[in-house]
C-alpha positions in Angstrom: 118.6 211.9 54.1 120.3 208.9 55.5 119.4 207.7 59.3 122.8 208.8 60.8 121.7 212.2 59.4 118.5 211.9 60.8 119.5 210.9 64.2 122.3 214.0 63.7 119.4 216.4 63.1 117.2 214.9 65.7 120.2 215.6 68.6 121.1 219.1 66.9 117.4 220.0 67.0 117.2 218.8 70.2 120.0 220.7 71.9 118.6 223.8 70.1 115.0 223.5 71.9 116.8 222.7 75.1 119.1 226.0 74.7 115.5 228.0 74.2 113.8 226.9 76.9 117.1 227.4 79.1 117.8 230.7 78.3 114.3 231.8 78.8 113.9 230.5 81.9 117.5 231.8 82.5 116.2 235.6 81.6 113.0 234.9 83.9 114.7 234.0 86.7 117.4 237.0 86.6 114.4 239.4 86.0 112.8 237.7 89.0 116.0 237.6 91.5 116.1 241.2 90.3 113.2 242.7 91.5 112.0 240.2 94.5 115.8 241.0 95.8 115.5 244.9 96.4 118.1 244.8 93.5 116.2 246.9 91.4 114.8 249.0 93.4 118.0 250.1 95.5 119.9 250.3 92.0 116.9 253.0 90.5 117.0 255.1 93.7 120.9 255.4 94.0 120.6 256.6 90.4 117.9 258.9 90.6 120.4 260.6 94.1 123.4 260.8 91.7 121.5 262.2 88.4 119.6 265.2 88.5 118.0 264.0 85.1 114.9 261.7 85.0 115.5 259.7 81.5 119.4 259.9 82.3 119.3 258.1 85.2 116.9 255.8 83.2 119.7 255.4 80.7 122.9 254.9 83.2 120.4 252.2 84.7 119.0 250.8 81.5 123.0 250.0 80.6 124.2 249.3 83.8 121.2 246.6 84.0 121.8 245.3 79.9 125.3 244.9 80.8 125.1 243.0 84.0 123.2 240.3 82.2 124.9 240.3 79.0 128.1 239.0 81.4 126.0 236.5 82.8 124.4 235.5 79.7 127.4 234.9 77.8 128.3 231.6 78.6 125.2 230.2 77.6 125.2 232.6 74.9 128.6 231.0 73.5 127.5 227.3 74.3 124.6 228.0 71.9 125.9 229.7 68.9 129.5 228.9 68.9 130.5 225.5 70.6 127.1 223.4 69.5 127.5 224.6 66.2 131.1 223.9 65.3 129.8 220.7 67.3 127.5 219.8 64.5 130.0 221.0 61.7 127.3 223.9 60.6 130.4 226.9 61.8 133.5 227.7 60.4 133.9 230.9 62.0 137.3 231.3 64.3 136.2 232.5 68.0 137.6 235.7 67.2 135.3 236.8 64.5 132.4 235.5 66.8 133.6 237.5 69.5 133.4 240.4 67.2 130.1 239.5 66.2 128.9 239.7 69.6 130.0 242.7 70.6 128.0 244.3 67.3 125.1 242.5 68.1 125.7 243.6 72.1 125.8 247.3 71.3 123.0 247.0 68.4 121.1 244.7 71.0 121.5 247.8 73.3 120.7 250.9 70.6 117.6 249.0 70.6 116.7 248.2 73.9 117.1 251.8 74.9 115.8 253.9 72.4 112.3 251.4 73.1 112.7 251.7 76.9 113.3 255.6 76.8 110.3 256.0 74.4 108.1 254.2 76.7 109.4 255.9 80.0 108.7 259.3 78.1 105.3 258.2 77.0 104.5 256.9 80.6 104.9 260.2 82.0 103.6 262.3 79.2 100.3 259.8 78.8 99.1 258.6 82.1 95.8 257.7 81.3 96.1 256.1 77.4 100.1 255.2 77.8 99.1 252.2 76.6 98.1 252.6 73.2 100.5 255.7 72.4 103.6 253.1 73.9 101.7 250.1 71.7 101.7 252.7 68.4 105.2 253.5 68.8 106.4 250.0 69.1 104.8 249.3 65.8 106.0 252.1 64.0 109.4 251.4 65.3 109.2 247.6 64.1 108.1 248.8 60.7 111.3 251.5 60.3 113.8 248.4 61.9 112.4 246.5 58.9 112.9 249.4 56.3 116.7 249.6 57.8 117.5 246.0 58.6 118.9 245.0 55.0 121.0 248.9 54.8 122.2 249.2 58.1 122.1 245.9 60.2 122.9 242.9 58.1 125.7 244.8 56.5 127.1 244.9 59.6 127.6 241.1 59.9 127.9 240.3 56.3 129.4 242.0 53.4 127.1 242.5 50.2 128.4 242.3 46.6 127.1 242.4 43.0 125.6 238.7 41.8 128.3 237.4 39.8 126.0 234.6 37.9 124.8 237.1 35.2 122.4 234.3 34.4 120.9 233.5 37.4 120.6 237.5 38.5 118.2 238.2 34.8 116.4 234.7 35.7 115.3 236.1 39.2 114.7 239.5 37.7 112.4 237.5 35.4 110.6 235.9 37.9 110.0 239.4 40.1 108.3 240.3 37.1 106.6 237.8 36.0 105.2 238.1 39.9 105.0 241.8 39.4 107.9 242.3 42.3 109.6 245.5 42.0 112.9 244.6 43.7 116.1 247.0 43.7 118.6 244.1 42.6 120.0 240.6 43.6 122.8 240.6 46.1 125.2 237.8 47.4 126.7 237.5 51.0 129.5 235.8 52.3 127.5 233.2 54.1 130.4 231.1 54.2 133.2 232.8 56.2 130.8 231.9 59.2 128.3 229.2 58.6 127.8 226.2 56.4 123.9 226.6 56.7 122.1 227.7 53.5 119.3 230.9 53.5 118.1 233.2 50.9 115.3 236.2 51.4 113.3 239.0 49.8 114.6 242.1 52.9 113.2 245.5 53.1 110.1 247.5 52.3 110.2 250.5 49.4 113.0 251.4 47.9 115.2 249.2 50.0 113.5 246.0 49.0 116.1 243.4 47.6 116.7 239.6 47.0 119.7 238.2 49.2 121.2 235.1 48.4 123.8 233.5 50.5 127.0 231.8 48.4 126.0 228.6 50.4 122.9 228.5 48.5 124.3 229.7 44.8 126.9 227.7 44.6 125.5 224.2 46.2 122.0 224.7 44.1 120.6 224.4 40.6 118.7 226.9 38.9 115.5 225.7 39.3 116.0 224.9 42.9 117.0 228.8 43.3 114.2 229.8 41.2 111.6 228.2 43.5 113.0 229.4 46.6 112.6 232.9 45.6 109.3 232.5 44.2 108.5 231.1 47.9 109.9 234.4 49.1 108.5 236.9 46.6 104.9 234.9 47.1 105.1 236.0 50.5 105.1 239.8 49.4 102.5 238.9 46.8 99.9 237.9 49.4 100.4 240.4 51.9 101.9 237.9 54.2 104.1 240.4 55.7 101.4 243.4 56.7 99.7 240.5 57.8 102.2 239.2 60.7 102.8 242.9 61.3 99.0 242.9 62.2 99.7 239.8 64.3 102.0 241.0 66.0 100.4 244.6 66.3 97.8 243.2 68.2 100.4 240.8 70.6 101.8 244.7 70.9 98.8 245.9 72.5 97.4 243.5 74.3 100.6 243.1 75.9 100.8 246.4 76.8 96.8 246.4 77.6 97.4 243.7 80.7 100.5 245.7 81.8 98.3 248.6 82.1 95.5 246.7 83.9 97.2 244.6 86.6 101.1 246.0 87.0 99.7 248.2 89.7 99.0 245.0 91.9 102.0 243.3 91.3 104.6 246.5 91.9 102.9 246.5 95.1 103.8 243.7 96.6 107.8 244.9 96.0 107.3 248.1 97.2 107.1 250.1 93.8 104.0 252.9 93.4 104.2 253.7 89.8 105.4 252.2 87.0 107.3 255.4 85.6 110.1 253.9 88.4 112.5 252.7 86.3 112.9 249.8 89.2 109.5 248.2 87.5 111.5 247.4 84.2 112.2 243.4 85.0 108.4 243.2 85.7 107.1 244.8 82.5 110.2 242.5 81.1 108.8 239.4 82.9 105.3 240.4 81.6 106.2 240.6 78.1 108.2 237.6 78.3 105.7 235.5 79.7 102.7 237.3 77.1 105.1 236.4 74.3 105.2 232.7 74.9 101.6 232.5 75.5 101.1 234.3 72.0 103.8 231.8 70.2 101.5 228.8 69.2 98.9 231.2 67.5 101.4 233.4 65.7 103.5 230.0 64.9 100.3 228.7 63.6 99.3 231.4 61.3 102.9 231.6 60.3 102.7 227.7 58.6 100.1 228.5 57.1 101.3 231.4 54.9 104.2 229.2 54.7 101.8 227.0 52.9 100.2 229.1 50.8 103.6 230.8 49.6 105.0 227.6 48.2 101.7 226.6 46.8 102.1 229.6 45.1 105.5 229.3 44.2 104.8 226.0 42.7 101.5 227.6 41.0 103.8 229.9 39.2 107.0 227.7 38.2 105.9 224.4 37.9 109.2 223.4 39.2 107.0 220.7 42.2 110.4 218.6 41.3 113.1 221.2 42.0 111.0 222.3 45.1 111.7 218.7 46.8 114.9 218.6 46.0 115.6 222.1 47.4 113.8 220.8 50.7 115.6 217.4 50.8 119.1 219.4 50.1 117.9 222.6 52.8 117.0 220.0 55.6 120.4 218.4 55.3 122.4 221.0 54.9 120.9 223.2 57.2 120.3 219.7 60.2 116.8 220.6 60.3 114.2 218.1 62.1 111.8 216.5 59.2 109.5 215.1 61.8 109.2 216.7 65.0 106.2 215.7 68.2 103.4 217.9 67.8 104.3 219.6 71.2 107.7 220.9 69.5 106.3 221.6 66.3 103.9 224.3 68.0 106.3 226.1 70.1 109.1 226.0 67.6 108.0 225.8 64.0 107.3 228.8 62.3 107.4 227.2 58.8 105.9 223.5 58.4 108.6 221.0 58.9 110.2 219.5 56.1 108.4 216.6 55.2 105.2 218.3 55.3 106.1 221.0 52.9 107.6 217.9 50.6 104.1 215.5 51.5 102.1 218.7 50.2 103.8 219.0 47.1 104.0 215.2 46.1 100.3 215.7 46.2 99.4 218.2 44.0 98.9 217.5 40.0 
């Protein structure tokens, strides 16, 4: 990577961490003007006057409140994904297929939101002494069925799949699931390129709906080899259990989140005037909770993260041999995807879910 490209991944990476740390304190503060304004509250009892149903006026207040912010959030929201990246030269999508992208991922945003919300108003009143862990089980189980449905239902939505035309390539990666004993469905292509110049590949689904998903930006800009490691990074990953893992990591985030709700919400509902949490006016506090309980959990699950990144391209290279493709793939991934080599320690906690660049290139330079 040349040092203009360097210092042009050190500003885009930049401007990305700034972005995060704005829109989260963004969402805090909204959730906070909110509730300390009355807002909330006067909103959740004019609905519960005009509906005669409990979980409808929890719905009309549950879109009413998604909406609101989703109109004040979408300035920001096009600053970050649209303007800085056709800044950077990483978009080529025209602003009317990003508009239409963002009203999918509005309403899907929303499908979600709700059917979690309603579950846990449902389970609040039908658990009052436990809600906790019945609301933390169904979390789980519906994270586990989004990730059964993600590569059927929701990336289609944004990307069109179709057969992999390199009949080659396609019985090489078949090779390699086998060799890895993978059982995948088949290799599909998406049209990466109609909206971003970035580069990604992945091993989606769990069961029948597991597949290998390459993007055109990565088939046609990489060798074999370099393709060939990449997915033996991503089929490692299933080998070692990486993904129950995380799901246990996260399962626990899950409860303990839910855990502190249940043990100190009562104090802080108080103090605006809200007796139970079943009042749908509580939602920006439990939001502001699990906001705030998510950060604190990010370094450890970033952590453990890296370090099954590690140990999926160690044995990635432990099964192709390819240490040489692997750098090139990471030298080639870094600059055509802007990604920061080298960031402060501080960053690399918060931010980095995989081990920066260099690292992942340092660690394979060094093994025989």
């Amino acid at each position: 990577m040349s040092e203009d490209l360097i210092l042009k991944a050190k500003r885009y990476s930049n401007i990305k961490y700034g972005l995060a740390i704005t829109d989260t304190l963004f969402f805090l503060s909204v959730l906070a003007l909110f509730q300390s304004s009355g807002l909330s509250l006067g909103l959740a009892a004019a609905l519960n006057r005009a509906f005669a149903g409990y979980y409808l006026a929890v719905a009309v207040y549950l879109l009413l409140a998604f909406a609101a912010y989703s109109v004040l959030d979408f300035p920001l929201n096009l600053y970050r994904s649209f303007i800085v990246e056709h800044r950077f030269n990483l978009c080529n999508q025209k602003i009317k297929g990003w508009l239409v992208d963002y009203l999918k991922t509005m309403v899907l945003s929303f499908v979600i939101f709700i059917i979690l919300a309603e579950a846990f108003y449902y389970i609040l009143n039908r658990f009052t002494s436990n809600w906790w862990i019945a609301a933390s089980l169904f979390w789980i189980f519906f994270s586990v069925v989004l990730a059964k449905l993600t590569p059927v239902l929701i990336i289609p939505l944004f990307f069109k799949y179709k057969p992999f035309s390199d009949a080659a390539l396609r019985q090489r990666i078949i090779a390699l699931a086998e060799k890895m004993k993978i059982k995948i469905l088949d290799v599909f292509e998406i049209d990466f390129s109609k909206k971003t110049l970035k580069a990604n590949a992945a091993f989606l689904g769990m069961g029948r709906t597991k597949r290998v998903i390459l993007a055109d930006t990565l088939k046609d800009k990489y060798g074999y080899d370099e393709i060939e490691v990449i997915l033996a990074h991503e089929f490692a990953h299933y080998r070692l259990k990486h993904l129950l893992k995380l799901l246990l990591v996260n399962s626990m985030g899950i409860i303990l989140s839910f855990y502190i709700i249940f043990q100190t919400s009562g104090y802080v509902l108080g103090a605006f005037g809200i007796g139970y949490l079943t009042n749908v006016a509580a939602l920006p506090v439990i939001l502001i909770y699990i906001t705030l309980l998510g950060i604190a959990m990010t370094p450890l699950e970033n952590y453990i993260s890296r370090r099954f990144e590690r140990q999926a391209d160690s044995m990635a290279l432990q099964f192709t041999g390819l240490k040489e493709s692997f750098i090139s793939m990471m030298d080639k991934l870094a600059d055509q995807n802007l990604a920061e080599r080298r960031p402060a320690r501080l960053i690399k906690i918060f931010f980095f879910d995989h081990p920066p660049i260099d690292e992942r290139i340092g660690i394979a330079k060094g093994r025989n």
